[in-house]
N, C-alpha and C positions, 0 to 999 in steps of 0.2 A: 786251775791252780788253786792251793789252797793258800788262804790268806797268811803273810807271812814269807813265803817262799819265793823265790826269784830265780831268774834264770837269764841267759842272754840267747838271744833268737841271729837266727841266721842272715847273712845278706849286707846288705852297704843302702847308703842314703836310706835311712830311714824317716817315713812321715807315720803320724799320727794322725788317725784317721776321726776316729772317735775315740774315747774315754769318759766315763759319769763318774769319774772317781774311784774306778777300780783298780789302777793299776797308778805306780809312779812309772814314768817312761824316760830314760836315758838316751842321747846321740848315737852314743856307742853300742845302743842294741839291749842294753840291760834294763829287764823289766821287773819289778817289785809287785805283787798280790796285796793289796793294801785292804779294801771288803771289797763285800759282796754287789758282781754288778760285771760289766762287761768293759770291752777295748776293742779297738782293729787298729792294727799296726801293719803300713805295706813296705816294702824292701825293696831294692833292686838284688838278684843271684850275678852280676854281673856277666851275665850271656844277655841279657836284653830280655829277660822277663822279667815278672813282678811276683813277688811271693806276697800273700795277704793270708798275717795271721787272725786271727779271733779267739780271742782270751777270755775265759768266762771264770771269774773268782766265785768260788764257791764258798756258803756259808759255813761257820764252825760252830 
């Protein structure tokens, strides 16, 4: 993502896996590109798996 930009990811119970300051992270799934640096955010799809994303903010 570029910084600045946001979006909302897919899925239910979200945890925060890691963050060094790249992302703002929301409850409800909405993630913010704040700089440059990474995140892992894991999900349940609600069938009983786990979706694990990996956010990488890229510089501008």
């Amino acid at each position: 993502m570029k910084s600045g930009y946001g979006r909302y990811l897919s899925g239910y119970n979200f945890q925060l896996i890691f963050n060094d300051g790249a992302i703002e992270f929301y409850e409800d799934g909405f993630v913010i590109a704040v700089k440059y640096g990474a995140a892992v955010v894991n999900a349940d799809d609600g069938n009983g798996n786990t979706i694990s994303y990996t956010i990488l903010v890229d510089r501008q």
